[in-house]
N, C-alpha and C positions, 0 to 999 in steps of 0.2 A: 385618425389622429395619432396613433399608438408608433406606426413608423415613421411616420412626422417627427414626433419625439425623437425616437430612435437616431431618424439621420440629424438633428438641428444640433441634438447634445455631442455625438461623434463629432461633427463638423467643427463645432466651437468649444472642444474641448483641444483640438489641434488649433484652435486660430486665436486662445485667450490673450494674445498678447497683443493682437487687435481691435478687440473688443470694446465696446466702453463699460461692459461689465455684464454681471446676469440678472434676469428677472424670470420669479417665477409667474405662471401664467394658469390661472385658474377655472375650468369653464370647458365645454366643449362646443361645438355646431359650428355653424358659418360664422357667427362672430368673432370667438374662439380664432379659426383659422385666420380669417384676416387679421386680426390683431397680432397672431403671430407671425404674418409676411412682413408685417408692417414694421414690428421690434426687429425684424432679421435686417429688412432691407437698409435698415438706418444704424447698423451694425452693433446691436446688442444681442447675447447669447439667453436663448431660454432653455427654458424645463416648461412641461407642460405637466397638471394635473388635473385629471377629467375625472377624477370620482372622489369624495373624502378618503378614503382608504389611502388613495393616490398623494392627497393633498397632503394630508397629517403626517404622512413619512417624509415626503421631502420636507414639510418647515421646520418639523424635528431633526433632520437629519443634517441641512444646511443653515447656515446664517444668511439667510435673503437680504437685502439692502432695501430692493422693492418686490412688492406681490402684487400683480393685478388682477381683478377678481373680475370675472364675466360673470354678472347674475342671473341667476331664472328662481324658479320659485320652487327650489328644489329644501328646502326646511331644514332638514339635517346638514347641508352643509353651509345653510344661512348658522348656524349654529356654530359651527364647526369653527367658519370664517372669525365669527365673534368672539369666541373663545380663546383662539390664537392670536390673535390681533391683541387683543386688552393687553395680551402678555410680552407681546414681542415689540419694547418701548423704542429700541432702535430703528426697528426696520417700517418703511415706509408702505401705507394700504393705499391703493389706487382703484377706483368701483366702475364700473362701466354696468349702465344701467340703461333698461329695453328700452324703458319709455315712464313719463310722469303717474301714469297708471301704478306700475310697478309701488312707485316710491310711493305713493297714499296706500297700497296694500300693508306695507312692512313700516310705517309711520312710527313703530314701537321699536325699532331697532336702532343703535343708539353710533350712527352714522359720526356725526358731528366727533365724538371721541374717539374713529376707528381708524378716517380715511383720511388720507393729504387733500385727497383730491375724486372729484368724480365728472362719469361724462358720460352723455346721454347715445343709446345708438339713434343716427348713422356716426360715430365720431368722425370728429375734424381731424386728422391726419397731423399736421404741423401745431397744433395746440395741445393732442395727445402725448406726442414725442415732445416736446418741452417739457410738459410734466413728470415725464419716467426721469430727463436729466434732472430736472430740479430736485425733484422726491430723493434722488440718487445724491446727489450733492447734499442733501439734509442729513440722510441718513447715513453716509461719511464721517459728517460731522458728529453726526451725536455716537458714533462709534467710537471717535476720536475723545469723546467728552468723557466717557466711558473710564477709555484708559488710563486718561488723566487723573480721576480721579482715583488714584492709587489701586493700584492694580490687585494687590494682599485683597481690598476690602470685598473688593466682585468676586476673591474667588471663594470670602468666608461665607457669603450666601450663598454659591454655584454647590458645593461641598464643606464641610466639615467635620471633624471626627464621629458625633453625633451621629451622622446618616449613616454610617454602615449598620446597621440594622439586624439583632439577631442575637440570641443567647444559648445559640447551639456550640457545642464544642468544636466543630470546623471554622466558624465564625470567629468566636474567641480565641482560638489559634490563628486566624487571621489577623487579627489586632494587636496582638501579641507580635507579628514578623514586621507589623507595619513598627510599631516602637521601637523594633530594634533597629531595624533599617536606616531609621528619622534618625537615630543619632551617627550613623558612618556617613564616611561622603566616598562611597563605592557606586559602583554600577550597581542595577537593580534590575532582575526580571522579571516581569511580570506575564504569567500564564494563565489562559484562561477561556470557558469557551466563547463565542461571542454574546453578549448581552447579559455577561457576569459583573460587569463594575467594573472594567481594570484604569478605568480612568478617573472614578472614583478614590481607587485605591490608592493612585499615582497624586492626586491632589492631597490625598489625607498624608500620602507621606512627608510632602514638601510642608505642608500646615504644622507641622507635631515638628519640623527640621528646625535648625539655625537658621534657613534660609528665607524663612515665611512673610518676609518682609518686602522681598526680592518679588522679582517676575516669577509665573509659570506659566512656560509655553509649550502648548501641546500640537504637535503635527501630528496627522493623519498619512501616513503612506502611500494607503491607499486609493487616496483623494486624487490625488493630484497625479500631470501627468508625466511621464517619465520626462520630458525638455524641459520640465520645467523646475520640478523637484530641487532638483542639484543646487540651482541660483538661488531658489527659495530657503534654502538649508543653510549654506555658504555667503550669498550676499554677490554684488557684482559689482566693479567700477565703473565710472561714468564710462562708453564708448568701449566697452566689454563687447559689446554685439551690437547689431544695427537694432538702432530703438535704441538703448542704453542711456540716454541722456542725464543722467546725475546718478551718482553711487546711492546704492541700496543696501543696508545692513541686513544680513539674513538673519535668520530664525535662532541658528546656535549661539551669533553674536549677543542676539538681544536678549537670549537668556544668561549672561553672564552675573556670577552670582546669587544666581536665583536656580530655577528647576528648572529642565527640556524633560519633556517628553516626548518618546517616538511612539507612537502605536503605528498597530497592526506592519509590522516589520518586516515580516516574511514577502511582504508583496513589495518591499521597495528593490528596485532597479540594480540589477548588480554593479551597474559601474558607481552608481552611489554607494554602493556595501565598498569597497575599494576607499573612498573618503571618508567615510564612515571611521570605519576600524583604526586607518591615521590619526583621525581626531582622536579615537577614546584612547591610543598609545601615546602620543604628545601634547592631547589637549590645547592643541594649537590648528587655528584655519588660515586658510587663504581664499581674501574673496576672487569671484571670476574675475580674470581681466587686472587683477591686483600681483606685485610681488612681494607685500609686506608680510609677516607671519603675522596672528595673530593670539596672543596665550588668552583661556579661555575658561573661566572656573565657575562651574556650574554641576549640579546634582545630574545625574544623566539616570532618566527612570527609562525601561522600554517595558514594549508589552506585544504580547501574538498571541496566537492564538497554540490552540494543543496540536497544531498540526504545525509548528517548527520545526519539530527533529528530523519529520516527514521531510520537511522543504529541504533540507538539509541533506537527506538522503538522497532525494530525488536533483541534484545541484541547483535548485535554483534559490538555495541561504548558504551562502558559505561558509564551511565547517572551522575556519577559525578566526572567523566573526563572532560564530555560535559560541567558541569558547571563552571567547574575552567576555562577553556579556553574560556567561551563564554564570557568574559571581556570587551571585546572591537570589536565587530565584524565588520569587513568590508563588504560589499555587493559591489562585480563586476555587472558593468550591462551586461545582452546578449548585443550582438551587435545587435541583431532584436530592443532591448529599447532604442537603439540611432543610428537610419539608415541616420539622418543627417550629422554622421561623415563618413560615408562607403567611400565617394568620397576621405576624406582625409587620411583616414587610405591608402586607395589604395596608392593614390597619392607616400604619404609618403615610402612607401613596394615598389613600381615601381623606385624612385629615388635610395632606398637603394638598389637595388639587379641591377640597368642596371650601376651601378659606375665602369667606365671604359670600358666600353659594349658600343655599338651601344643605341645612346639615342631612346625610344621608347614610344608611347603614346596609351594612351587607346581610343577606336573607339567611338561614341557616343551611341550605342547602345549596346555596353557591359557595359559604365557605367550604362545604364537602368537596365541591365542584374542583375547587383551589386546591384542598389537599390531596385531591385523589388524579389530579392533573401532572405530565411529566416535565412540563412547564420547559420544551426544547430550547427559548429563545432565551430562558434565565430570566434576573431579575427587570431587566430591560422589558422583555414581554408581558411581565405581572403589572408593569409601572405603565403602558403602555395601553393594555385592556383596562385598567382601572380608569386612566385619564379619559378613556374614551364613552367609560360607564359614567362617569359625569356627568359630564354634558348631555350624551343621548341619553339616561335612562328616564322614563315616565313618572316613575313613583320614588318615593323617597325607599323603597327598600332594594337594592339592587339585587337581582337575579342571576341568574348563571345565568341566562339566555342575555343579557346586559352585557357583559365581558367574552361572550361567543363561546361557551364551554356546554351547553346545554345537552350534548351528546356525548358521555360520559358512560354511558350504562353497559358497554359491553361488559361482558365477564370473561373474557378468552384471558389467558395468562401466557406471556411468554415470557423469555428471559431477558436480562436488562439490556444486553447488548441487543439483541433482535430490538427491542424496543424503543431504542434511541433511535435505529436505522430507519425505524417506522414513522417515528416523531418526526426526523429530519426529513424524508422521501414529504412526508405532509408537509410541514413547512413550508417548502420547497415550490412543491404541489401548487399550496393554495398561494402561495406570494405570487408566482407568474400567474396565476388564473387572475387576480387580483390587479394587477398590472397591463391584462391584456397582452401577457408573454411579451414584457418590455424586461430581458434582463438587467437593466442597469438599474433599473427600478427597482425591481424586484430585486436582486442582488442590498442596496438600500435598508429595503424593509425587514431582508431579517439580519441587516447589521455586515455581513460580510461582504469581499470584495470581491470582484465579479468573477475574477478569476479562479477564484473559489469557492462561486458558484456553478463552474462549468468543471471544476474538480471533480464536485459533490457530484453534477448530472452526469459525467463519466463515470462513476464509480456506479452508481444506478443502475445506469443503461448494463453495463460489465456483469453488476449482481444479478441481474433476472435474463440476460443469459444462460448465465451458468447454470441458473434454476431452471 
């Protein structure tokens, strides 16, 4: 299944413009693969996730429209399913189930509030595919209901000032650059390593701004694919290109007077760094296919990672891009440069995710586990093992072997830099073992973009050469 994956995501991330959209696709075996000939043949784009590991990074990492879950009687991720489901109000659950046996086994699982829709195997082929459109069209809508309902409010629950989390002197110097920032209306950069908050940060600045009233729209760079980016960004007129059929406002447009955010920057497209750099000098676009200017006044935050000056050096971030944006830089701390907060960050991640749950506390010796961990993926990783001590853990007192830290005990000592190298080499490591050496996946799970995950295994392969 694993290069199944591999080629369907390749294939339909070149063909999104023909799609009738994506579904993710849960489950592995014979059923699994039919179900995924079947979503291809009728021209929808999947992702496939055969393990929880697999699952919980893509729902986290995408906004699904629809999920469909191939069931077996695998427990943890009958857990897993239900977990993210209760939370994910937009997006549509769809069950495919063995047989009525099944359903009297799991009688206590709480179906009726989870799924649009469900179907028994051998499924009906043309009653299947109506349901993913319909689920798909619903769940459109209640995107759509979303937005409407003012858009400030979704973002005062997603982030607010409150959650940066920490009363460490790097922390409070961070809050400190976000206040000053919130009152100019300059470029903003935001540095930091992956899984430090920089989108976080980027909300709290627009929230604390004049503008908080306004839109915040945040792109992903790295998301998307290079044909496509540009129009996404820009906007396009009716009959811009074949398919064009009615003008489309892009991304910078619709943040006007409100906040844009760019992340992960270093991986966008150089002929968009060429666009790019015109906007932030004229504050003016032009959509594809359009000859109107357009003036455009919005907060402009960005954000990359600590390997931009790299990208820059190496040509692939242009160096006086880099300087129009390096204005006003922010610097995140790793979460290793302030391990005085790790108990509170938990703390705070254990309250949010046990709300309404069986109350549950952490053991004393997983908080050691916590402090004496070099925590490579940052706060992302802490908020990420906790979520997942949730749900899985047996007992109300969570364990280091809960959150995966339970091999701690070495005593070798090296120095910080060897140590990061090592943290990073393991990450790395265990996200493709994890994945079933699906980079794209694995690239996902610990947050960066693939192309900088074949950076990282270049540089690898390079160091234990030389060694």
């Amino acid at each position: 299944m694993s290069d199944s994956k591999d080629s369907v995501t390749n294939n339909n991330v070149s063909e999104l413009a023909v799609t009738k959209g994506k579904v993710l696709l849960v489950g592995n075996g014979l059923t699994t693969a039919k179900v995924e000939s079947l979503l291809i043949n009728n021209a929808w784009a999947v992702d496939i996730a055969e393990t929880v590991d697999q699952f919980s990074t893509s729902i986290e990492n995408e906004n699904y429209s629809v999920v469909v879950t191939v069931f077996s009687d695998d427990e943890e991720m009958l857990r897993s399913i239900e977990y993210h489901a209760l939370s994910k109000h937009s997006t549509k659950w769809i069950a495919i189930i063995p047989n009525d046996g099944w359903l009297k086994r799991h009688a206590n699982r709480r179906f009726s509030q989870v799924f649009y829709d469900y179907h028994r195997v051998p499924i009906i082929p043309e009653r299947f595919i109506d349901t993913v459109g319909h689920a798909y069209g619903m769940a459109t809508f209640a995107k759509k209901e979303l937005d409407t309902t003012s858009q400030h409010r979704v973002l005062m629950t997603d982030a607010s000032v409150d959650e940066i989390i920490g009363k460490s002197q790097p922390v409070r110097e961070l809050r400190r650059m976000i206040e000053l920032v919130s009152n100019e209306n300059l470029t903003v950069l935001i540095m930091g390593e992956s899984g430090s908050g920089k989108e976080l940060v980027a909300r709290n600045i627009h929230l604390q701004s004049s503008r908080s009233q306004h839109p915040f729209v945040a792109i992903n760079c790295a998301s998307m694919p290079e044909n496509l980016i540009h129009q996404d960004l820009f906007g396009h007129e009716k009959g811009a290109y074949p398919g064009a059929d009615k003008r489309t406002i892009g991304k910078i447009e619709s943040a006007d007077f409100g906040t844009l955010f760019l992340d992960k920057i270093s991986d966008m497209p150089m002929s968009v760094q060429v666009s790019l750099l015109r906007f932030l000098e004229t504050r003016k676009i032009q959509r594809l296919g359009g000859i109107q200017e357009l003036e455009i006044n919005c907060c402009i935050v960005l954000a990359a990672g600590t390997d931009l000056p790299q990208a820059v050096e190496e040509g692939r971030f242009r160096e006086d891009l880099f300087h129009r944006i390096n204005v006003i830089p922010v610097k995140i701390p790793a979460l290793r440069e302030h391990p005085s907060d790790i108990s509170l960050l938990a703390e705070h991640f254990l309250a949010r995710f046990s709300e309404g749950k069986e109350q549950k506390y952490f053991a004393s010796e997983c908080l050691q586990s916590m402090q004496s961990y070099s925590w490579p993926g940052n706060v992302r990783e802490l908020m990420n093992k906790i979520k997942r001590a949730v749900v899985l853990s047996k007992d109300k007192a969570i364990l280091s072997s809960d959150i995966g830290l339970e091999n701690l005990n070495d005593t070798n000592i090296v120095d910080l830099s060897t140590a990061r190298q090592l943290a990073e080499q393991k990450a790395i490591l265990d996200a493709l073992e994890s994945t079933g050496n699906n980079h794209t996946l694995a690239a996902a799970k610990l947050g960066i973009s693939r192309t900088s995950l074949y950076r990282l295994l270049a540089k690898f392969e390079d160091t234990s050469e030389r060694a």
